[in-house]
MIMARVEX-443856 format. One line per field, with one value per residue (C-alpha): y, x, z; residue in one letter; residue number from 1. Coordinates in Angstrom, 1 decimal. Each point is the difference from the previous one (the first is absolute). Example, Ala and Ser with C-alpha at 12.3 -4.5 7.8 and 13.67 -1.06 7.14 Angstrom:
residues 2
north = (-4.5 | 3.4) $
east = (12.3 | 1.4) $
up = (7.8 | -0.7) $
rest = (A | S) $
nr = (1 | 2) $
***
This chain:
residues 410
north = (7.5 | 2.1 | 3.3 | -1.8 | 1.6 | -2.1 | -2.4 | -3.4 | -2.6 | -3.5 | -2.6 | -2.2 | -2.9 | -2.0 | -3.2 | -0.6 | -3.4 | 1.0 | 2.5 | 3.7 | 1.3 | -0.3 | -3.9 | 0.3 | -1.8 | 0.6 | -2.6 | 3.2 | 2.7 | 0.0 | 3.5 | 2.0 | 3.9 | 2.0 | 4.1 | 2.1 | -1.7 | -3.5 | -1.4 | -2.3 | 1.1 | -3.7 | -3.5 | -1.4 | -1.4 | -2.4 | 0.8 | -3.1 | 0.5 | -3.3 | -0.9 | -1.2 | -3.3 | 1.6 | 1.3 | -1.6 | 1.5 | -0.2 | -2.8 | 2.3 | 2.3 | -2.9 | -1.6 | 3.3 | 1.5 | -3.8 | 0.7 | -2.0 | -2.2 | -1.0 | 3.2 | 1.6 | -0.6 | 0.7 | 3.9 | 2.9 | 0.7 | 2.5 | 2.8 | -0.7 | 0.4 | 2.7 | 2.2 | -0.8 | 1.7 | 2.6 | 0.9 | -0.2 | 1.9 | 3.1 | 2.1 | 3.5 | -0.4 | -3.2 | -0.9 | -4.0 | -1.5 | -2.9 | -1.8 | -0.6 | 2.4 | -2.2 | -2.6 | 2.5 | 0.8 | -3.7 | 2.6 | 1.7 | -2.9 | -1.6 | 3.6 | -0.8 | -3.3 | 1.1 | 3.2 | 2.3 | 3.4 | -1.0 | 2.6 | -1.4 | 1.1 | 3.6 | -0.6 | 0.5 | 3.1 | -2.0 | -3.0 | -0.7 | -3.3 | -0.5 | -2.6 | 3.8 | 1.9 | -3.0 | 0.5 | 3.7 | 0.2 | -3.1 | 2.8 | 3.6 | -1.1 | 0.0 | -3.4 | -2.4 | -2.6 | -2.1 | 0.3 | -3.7 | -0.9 | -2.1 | 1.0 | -2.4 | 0.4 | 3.9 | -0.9 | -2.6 | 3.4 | 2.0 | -2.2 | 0.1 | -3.9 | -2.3 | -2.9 | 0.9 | -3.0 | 0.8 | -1.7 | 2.2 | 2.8 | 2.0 | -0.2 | 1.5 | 2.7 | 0.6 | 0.6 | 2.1 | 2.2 | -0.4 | 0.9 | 3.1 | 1.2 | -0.5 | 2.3 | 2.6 | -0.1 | -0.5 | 2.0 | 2.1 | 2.8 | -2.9 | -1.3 | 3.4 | 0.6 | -3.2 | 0.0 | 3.5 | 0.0 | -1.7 | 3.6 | 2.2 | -3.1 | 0.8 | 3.9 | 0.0 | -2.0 | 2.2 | 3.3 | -1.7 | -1.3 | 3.8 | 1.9 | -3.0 | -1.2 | -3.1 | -2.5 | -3.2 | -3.2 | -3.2 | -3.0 | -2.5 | -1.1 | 3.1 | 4.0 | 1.8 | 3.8 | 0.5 | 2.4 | 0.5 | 0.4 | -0.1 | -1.3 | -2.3 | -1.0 | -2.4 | -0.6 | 2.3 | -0.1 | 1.4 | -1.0 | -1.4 | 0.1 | -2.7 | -0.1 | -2.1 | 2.6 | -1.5 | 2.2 | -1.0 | 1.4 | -1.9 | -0.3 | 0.0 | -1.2 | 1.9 | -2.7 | -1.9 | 2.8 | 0.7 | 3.0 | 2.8 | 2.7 | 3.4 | -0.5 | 1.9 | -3.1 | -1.2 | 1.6 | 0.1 | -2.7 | -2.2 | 0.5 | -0.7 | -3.2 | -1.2 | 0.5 | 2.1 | 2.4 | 2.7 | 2.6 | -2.6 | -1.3 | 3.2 | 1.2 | -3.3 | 0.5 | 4.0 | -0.7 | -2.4 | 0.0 | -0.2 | -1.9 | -2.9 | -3.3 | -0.7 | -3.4 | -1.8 | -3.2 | 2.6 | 0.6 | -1.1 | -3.1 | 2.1 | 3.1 | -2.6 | -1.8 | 3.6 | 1.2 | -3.5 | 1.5 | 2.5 | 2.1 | -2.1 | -2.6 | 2.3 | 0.8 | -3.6 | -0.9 | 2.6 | -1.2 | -3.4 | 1.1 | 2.1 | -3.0 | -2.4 | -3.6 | -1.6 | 2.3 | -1.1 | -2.1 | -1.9 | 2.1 | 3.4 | 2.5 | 0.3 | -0.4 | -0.8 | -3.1 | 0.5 | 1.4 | -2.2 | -3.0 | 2.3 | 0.2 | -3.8 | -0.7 | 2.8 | -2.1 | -2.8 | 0.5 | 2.3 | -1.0 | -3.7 | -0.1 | 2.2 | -1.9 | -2.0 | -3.8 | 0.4 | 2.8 | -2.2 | -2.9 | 2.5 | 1.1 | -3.5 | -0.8 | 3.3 | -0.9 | -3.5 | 1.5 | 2.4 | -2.5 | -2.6 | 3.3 | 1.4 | -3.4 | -1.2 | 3.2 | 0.0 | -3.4 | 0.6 | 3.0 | -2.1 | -2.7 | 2.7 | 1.3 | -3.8 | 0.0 | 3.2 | -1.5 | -0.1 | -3.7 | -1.8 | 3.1 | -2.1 | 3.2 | 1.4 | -3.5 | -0.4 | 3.8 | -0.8 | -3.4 | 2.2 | 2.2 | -2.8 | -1.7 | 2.7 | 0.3 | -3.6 | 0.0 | 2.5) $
east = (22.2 | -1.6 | 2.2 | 1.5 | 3.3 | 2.1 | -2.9 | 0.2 | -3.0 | -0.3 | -2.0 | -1.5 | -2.1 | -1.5 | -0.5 | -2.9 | -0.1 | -3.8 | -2.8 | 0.4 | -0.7 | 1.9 | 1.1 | 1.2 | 3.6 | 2.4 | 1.9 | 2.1 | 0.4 | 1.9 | 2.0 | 1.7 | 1.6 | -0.2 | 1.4 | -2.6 | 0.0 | -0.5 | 3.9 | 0.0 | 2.8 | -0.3 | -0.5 | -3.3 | -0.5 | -2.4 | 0.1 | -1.7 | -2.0 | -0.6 | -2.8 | -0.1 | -1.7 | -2.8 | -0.6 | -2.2 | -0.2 | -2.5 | -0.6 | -1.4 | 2.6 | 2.7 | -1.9 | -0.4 | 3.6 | 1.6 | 2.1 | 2.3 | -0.6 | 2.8 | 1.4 | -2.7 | 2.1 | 3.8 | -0.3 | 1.0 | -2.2 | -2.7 | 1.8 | 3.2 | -2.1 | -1.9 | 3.4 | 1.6 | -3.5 | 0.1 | 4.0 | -1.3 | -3.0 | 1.4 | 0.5 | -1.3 | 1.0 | -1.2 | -3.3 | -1.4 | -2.1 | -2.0 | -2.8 | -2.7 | 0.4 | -2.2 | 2.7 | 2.8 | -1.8 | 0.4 | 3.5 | -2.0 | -1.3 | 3.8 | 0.6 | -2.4 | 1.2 | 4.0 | -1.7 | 0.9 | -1.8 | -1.6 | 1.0 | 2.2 | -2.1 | 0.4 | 3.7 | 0.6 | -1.3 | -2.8 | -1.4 | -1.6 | -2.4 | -0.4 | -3.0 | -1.6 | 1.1 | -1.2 | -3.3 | 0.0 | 1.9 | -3.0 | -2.6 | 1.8 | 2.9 | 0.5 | -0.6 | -3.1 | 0.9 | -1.5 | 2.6 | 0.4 | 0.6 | 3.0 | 3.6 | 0.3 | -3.3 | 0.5 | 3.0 | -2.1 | -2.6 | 3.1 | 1.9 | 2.6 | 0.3 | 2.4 | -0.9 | 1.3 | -0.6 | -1.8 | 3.1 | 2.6 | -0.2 | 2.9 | -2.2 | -2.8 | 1.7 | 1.5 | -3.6 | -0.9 | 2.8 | -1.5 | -3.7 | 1.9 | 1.5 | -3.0 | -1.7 | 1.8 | 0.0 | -3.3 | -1.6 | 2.7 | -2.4 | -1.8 | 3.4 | 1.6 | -3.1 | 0.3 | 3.8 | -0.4 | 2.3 | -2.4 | 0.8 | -2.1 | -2.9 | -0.4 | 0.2 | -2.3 | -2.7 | 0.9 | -0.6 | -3.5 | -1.0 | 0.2 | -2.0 | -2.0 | 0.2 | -1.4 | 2.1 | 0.1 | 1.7 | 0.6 | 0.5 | 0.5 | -3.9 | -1.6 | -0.5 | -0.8 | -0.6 | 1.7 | -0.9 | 3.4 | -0.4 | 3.2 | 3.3 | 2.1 | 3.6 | -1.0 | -3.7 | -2.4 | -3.4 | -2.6 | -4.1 | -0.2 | -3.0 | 0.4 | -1.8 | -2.8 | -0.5 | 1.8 | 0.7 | 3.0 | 1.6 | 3.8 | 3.1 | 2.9 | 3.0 | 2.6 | 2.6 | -2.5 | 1.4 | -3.5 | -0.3 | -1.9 | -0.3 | -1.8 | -3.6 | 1.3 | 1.1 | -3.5 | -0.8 | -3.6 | 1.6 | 1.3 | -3.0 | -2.6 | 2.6 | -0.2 | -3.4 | 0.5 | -2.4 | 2.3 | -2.1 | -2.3 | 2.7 | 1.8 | -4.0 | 0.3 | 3.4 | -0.9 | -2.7 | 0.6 | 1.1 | 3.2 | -1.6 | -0.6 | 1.2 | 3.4 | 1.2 | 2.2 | 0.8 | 1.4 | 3.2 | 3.2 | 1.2 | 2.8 | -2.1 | -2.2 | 3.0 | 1.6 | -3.6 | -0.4 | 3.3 | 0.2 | 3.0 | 1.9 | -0.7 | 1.4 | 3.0 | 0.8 | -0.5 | 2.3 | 2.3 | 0.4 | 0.3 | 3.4 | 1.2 | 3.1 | -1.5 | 1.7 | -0.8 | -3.6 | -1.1 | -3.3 | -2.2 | 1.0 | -2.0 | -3.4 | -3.3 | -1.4 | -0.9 | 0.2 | 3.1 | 1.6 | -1.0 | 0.9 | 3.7 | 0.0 | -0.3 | 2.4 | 2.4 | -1.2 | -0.2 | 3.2 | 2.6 | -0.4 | 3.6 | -1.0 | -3.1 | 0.5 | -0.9 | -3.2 | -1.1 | 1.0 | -1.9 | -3.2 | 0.6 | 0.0 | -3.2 | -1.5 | 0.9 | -1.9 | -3.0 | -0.1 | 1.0 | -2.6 | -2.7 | 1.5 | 0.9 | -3.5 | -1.2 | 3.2 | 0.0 | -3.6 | 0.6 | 2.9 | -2.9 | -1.9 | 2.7 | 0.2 | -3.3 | -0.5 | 3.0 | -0.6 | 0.0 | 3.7 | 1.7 | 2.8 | 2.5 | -2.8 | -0.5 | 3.6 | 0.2 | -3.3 | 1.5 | 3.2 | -1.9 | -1.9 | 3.0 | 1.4 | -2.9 | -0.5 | 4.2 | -0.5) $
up = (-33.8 | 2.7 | 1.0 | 3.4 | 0.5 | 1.9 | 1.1 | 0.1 | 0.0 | 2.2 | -1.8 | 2.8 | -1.2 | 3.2 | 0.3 | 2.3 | 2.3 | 0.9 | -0.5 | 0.9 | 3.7 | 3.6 | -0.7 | -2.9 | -1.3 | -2.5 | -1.3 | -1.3 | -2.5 | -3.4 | -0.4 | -2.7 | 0.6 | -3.0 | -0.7 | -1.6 | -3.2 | 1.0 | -0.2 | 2.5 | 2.8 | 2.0 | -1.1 | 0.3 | 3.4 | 1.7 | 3.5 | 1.7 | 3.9 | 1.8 | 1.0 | 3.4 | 1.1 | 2.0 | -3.5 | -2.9 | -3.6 | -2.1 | -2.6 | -2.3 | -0.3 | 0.4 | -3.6 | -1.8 | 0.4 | -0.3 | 3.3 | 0.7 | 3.7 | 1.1 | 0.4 | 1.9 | 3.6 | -2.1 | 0.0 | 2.7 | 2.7 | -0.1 | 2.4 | -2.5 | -2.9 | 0.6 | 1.5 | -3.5 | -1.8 | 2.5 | -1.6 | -3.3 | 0.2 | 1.9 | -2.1 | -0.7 | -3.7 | -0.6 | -1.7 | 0.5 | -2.7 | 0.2 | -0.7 | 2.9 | 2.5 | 2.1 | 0.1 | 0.8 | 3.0 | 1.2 | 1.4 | 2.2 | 1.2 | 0.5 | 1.9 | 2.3 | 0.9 | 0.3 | 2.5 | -2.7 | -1.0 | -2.9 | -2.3 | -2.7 | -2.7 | 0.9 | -0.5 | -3.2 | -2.3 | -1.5 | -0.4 | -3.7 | -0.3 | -3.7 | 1.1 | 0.6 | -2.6 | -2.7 | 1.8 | -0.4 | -3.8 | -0.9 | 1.0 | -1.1 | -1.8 | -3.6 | -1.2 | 0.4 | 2.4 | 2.8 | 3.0 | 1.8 | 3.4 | -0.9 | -1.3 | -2.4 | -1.7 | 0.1 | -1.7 | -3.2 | -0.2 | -1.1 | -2.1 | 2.6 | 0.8 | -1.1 | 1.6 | 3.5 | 2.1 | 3.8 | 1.6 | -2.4 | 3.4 | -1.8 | -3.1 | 1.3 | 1.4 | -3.1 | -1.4 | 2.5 | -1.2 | -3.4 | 0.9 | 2.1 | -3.5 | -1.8 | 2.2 | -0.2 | -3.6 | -1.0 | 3.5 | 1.1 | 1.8 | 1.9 | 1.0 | 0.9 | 1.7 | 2.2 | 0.2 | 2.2 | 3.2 | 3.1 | 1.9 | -2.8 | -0.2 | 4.0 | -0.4 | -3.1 | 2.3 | 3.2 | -2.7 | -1.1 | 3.9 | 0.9 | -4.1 | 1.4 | -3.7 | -1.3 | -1.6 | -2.2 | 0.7 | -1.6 | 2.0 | -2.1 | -0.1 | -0.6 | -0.4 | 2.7 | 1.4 | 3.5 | 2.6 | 1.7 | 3.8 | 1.6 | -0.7 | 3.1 | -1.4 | -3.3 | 0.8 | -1.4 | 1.9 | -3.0 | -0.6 | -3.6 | -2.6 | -3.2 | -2.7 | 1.6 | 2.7 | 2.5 | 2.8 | 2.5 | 2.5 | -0.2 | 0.4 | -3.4 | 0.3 | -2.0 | 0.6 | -2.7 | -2.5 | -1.7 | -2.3 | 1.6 | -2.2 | -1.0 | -0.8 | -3.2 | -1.4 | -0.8 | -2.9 | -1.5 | -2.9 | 3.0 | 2.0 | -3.1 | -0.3 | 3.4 | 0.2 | 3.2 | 1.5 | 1.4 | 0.9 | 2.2 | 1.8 | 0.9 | 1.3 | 2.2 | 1.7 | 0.2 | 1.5 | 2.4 | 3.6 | 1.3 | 3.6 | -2.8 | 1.7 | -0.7 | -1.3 | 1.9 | -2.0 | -2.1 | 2.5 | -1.2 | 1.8 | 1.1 | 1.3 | 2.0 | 1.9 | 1.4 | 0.9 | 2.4 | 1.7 | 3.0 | 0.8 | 1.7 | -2.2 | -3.6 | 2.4 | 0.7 | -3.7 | -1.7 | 2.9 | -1.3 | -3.4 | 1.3 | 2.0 | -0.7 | -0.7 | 1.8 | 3.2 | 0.0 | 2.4 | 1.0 | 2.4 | -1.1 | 2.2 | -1.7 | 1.2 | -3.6 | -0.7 | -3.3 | -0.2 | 2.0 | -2.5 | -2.9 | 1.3 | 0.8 | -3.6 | -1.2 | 2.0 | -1.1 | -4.0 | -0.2 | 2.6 | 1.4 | 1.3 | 2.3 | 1.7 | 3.2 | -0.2 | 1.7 | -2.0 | -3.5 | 1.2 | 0.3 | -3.4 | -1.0 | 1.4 | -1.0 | -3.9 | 0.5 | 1.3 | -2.5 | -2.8 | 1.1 | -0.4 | -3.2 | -2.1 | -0.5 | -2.0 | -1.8 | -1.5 | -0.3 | -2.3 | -2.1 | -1.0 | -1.1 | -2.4 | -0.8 | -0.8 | -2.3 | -2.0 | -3.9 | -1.4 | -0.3 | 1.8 | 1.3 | 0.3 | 2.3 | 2.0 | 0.6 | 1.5 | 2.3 | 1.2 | 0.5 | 2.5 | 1.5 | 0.8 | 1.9 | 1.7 | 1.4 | 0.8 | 2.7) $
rest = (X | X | X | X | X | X | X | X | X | X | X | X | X | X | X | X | X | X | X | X | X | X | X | X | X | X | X | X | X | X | X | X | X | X | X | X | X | X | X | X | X | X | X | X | X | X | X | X | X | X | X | X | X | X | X | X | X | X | X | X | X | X | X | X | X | X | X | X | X | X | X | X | X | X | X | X | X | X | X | X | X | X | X | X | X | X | X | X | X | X | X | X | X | X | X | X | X | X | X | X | X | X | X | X | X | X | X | X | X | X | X | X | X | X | X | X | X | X | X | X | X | X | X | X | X | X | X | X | X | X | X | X | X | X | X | X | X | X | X | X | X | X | X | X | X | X | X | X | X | X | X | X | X | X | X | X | X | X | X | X | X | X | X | X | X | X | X | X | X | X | X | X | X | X | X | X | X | X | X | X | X | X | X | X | X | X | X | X | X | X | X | X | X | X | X | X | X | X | X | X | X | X | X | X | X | X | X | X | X | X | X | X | X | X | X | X | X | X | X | X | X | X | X | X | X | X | X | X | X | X | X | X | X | X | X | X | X | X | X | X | X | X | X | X | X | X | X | X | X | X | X | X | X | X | X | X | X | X | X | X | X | X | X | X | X | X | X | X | X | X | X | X | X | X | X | X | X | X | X | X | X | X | X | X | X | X | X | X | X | X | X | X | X | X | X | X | X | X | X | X | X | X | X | X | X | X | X | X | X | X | X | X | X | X | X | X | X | X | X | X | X | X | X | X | X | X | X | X | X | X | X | X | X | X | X | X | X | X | X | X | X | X | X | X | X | X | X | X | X | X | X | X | X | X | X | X | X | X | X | X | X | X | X | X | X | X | X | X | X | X | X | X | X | X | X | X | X | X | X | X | X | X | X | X | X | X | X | X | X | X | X | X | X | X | X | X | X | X | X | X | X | X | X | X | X | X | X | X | X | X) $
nr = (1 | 2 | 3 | 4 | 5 | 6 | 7 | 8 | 9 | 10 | 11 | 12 | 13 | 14 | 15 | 16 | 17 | 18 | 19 | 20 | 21 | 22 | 23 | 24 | 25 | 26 | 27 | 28 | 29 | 30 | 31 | 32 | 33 | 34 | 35 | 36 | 37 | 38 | 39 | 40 | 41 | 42 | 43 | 44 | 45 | 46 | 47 | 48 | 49 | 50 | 51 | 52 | 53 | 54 | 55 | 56 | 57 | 58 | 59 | 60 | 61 | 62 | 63 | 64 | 65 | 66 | 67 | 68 | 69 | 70 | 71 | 72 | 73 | 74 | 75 | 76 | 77 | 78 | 79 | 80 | 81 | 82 | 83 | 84 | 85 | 86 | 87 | 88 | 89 | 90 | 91 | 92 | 93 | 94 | 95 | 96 | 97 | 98 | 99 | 100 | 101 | 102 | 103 | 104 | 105 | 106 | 107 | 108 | 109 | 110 | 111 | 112 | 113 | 114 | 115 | 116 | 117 | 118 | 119 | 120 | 121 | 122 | 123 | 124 | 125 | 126 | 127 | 128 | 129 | 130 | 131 | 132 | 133 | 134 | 135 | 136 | 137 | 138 | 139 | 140 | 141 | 142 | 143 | 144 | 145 | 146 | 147 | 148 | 149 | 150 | 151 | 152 | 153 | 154 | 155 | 156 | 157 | 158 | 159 | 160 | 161 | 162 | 163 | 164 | 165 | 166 | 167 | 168 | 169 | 170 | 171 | 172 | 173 | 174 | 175 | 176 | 177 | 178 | 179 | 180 | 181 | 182 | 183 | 184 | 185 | 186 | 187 | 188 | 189 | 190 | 191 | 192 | 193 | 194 | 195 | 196 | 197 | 198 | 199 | 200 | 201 | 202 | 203 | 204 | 205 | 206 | 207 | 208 | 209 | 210 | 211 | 212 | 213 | 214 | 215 | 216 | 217 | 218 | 219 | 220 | 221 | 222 | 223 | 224 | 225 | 226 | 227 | 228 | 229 | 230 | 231 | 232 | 233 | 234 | 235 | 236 | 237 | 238 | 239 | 240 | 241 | 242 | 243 | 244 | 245 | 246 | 247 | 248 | 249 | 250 | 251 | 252 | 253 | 254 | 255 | 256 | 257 | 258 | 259 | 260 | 261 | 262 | 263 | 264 | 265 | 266 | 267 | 268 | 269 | 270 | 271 | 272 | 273 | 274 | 275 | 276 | 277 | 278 | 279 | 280 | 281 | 282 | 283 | 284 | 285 | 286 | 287 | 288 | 289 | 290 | 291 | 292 | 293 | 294 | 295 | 296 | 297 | 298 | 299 | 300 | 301 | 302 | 303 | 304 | 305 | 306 | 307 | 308 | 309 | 310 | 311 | 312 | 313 | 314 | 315 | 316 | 317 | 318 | 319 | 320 | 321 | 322 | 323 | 324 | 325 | 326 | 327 | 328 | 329 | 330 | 331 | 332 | 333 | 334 | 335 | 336 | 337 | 338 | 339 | 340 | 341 | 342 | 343 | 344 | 345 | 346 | 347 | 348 | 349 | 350 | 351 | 352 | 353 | 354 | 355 | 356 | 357 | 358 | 359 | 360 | 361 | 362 | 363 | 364 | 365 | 366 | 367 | 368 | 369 | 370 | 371 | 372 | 373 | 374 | 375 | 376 | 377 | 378 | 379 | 380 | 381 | 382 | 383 | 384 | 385 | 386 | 387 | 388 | 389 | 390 | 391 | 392 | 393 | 394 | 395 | 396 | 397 | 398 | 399 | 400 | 401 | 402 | 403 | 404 | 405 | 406 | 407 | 408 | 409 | 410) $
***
């Protein structure tokens, strides 16, 4: 196993309620600790989040990880959930694996809504997503492989699965663990590589931003030759160049946990492989313009709310965040708008026994309005799951009906 010391490693394996991006849901997260060499030091754990009934999931992700609808509204609430990851992921000596990285974020996005910096990935010493490092070990690793978007299916590619069923949440994990040992066996540079303490990923991009050195990322999608610029917190602003000539000026998230690397790692074999034209892409970005227009849909979700905020607005935010719960009251001096809503629904999703009746009945009436918008496109995306059924799939029929039902009983 990988020279750790005394480290330890958090498997998180999230269980997403909807797509990625500043709505999205968890109906929780499956955990196991582990010392250096993978012994597991707690039980496996489902920690569950509820989901709050201004709150639809997704059909989609509801069919394809079997979850389980009648306990969508059983679990702790989001500020209670998200306090008990902060505890866990705190930790200097602590490196988190998981698959999707994407999906993990879906904590900065719970952050946000319990006014909380969110910063809980740079809480532990690393974060490692193996859905990355397939995608990099598939392209310079040792064996020939075709790196999938799913766990499961990562798992078939490398004779790893044992008919693990999507439901089985403990069993998945478990093959995460599995696909995390494999890695390390058959690609341990690529994972050492990746496995690197968050605080040396930031410096070794700082060191490049100022040799003004190029660099290549992987982002799950595609290669491509960055142009650092300069470096705020986790977001790296950088122009791009792919292989199609595509010149960007962007922002990268390193909360996504992409591998960005020394152009040093494509070698002429790997580049002859890829069919990648080096030398005419570094000519691009070198000779490009740094007044090129920058991209804004690129933002994080996260990066976009604090820049809508003004100084008195940040300071009443991280205020709330430091409050007592049950201190919080309706019309708490702000001027936003915005913010103002923001901490009606905090209140709203996290602590009802601390609303006034008049303030409970508007959160009643809000969740029909918005339930009346949101129900029609949900039931409409569960027919077409119906729909795109195979033949006599009665398993997968009974799980859709499942999900309608819950549905048409709000």
């Amino acid at each position: 196993m990988l020279n750790r010391l005394d480290g330890q490693y958090l498997f998180v394996l999230p269980l997403p309620l909807t797509a990625p991006g500043k709505n999205a849901r968890l109906y929780g997260v499956v955990l196991c600790r582990t010392d250096a060499n993978l012994n597991p030091l707690s039980e496996y754990e489902i920690l569950r989040c509820k989901l709050p009934y201004n709150a639809l999931p997704s059909p989609a992700y509801l069919y394809t990880l079997d979850l389980n609808v009648d306990l969508l509204r059983d679990g702790i609430c989001e500020s209670k959930f998200i306090n008990c990851l902060k505890s866990h992921f705190d930790n200097k000596n602590l490196t988190v694996v998981t698959f999707s990285a994407r999906h993990l974020q879906a904590l900065n996005a719970i952050s946000l809504r319990c006014f909380l910096v969110p910063d809980i990935l740079q809480k532990p010493k690393s974060v490692f997503d193996v859905k990355t490092a397939l995608n990099v070990a598939s392209i310079f690793g040792t064996q020939s492989f075709t790196a999938q978007s799913d766990l499961i299916a990562n798992a078939k590619i490398l004779e790893l699965y044992e008919n693990e069923k999507a439901n089985d949440h403990i069993a998945r994990l478990k093959l995460l663990i599995k696909l995390f040992k494999k890695l390390i066996t058959d690609n341990y540079k690529i994972a050492a590589y990746l496995l690197r303490p968050t605080a040396d990923k930031i410096n070794f991009i700082r060191k490049s931003i100022s040799t003004r050195d190029c660099l290549a990322l992987l982002d799950n999608t595609e290669i491509k030759i960055i142009k650092p610029i300069k470096l705020q917190n986790t977001l790296l602003y950088a122009l791009t160049c792919n292989n199609e000539e595509e010149l960007k000026y962007e922002a990268i998230d390193l909360d996504l946990m992409y591998m960005i690397a020394p152009l040093s790692i494509l070698t002429p074999d790997r580049l002859q492989k890829l069919h990648f034209n080096l030398s005419n892409t570094l000519s691009i970005l070198k000779s490009s313009s740094e007044d090129l227009i920058f991209n804004t849909d690129t933002l994080p979700y996260k990066d976009k709310f604090f820049m809508n905020l003004n100084a008195a607005d940040m300071a009443f935010y991280e205020s709330i965040g430091k409050k007592d719960p049950h201190s919080l009251y309706p019309n708490m001096e702000t001027d936003s708008q915005v913010l103002s809503n923001h901490l009606f629904l905090y209140r709203c999703e996290n602590f009802q026994g601390t609303l006034t009746d008049q303030e409970l009945n508007k959160y009643y009436e809000y969740c029909v309005k918005k339930m009346r918008k949101d129900l029609p496109v949900f039931l409409k995306e569960a027919k077409i799951l119906a729909n795109n059924l195979e033949e006599n799939d009665e398993a997968g029929l009974k799980r859709i009906r499942n999900i309608i039902r819950f549905a048409e009983e709000l």
